[in-house]
C-alpha angles and dihedrals in degrees: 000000000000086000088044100070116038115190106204136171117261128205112321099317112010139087121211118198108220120200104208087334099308111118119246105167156358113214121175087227128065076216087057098058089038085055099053089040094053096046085044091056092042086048089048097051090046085056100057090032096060087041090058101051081047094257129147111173091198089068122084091174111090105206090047078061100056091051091078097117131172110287085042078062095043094052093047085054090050092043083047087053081236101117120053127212099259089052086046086052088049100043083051094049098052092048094051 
């Protein structure tokens, strides 16, 4: 994740967070953008994380937990930028 997340000056003062060179923000701190950057990739982990225990936080019904399959965990990992696309071919040619 440490390529995923670039923290750059911008303009004279400021400093902009870019996320696979999208921007995502301007902060007037070099802190400020750390900061962001640091609560985006924790929030990204949980994520995965959670995805990957078959949790979704958002569901209250039990049984539409325990459909997360697979490919419901392969595609939280690409959303996440963990799993490249020679890992995501291989995963689809062993399932098939």
């Amino acid at each position: 994740m440490a390529d995923r997340f670039q923290i750059e000056p911008y303009g004279s003062r400021n400093y902009a967070l870019y996320d696979n060179g999208e921007l995502v923000c301007v902060t007037v701190y070099k802190r400020g953008a750390a900061e962001v950057k640091r609560r985006l990739e924790t929030q990204i982990q949980h994520t995965t994380l959670n995805a990957l225990a078959g949790f979704n936080p958002m569901c209250i019904d039990m049984q539409e937990a325990a459909r997360l399959t697979q490919e419901g965990v392969r595609k939280a990992l690409e959303a996440a930028g963990l799993i490249s696309k020679a890992a995501q071919a291989a995963s689809k040619a062993t399932s098939v």
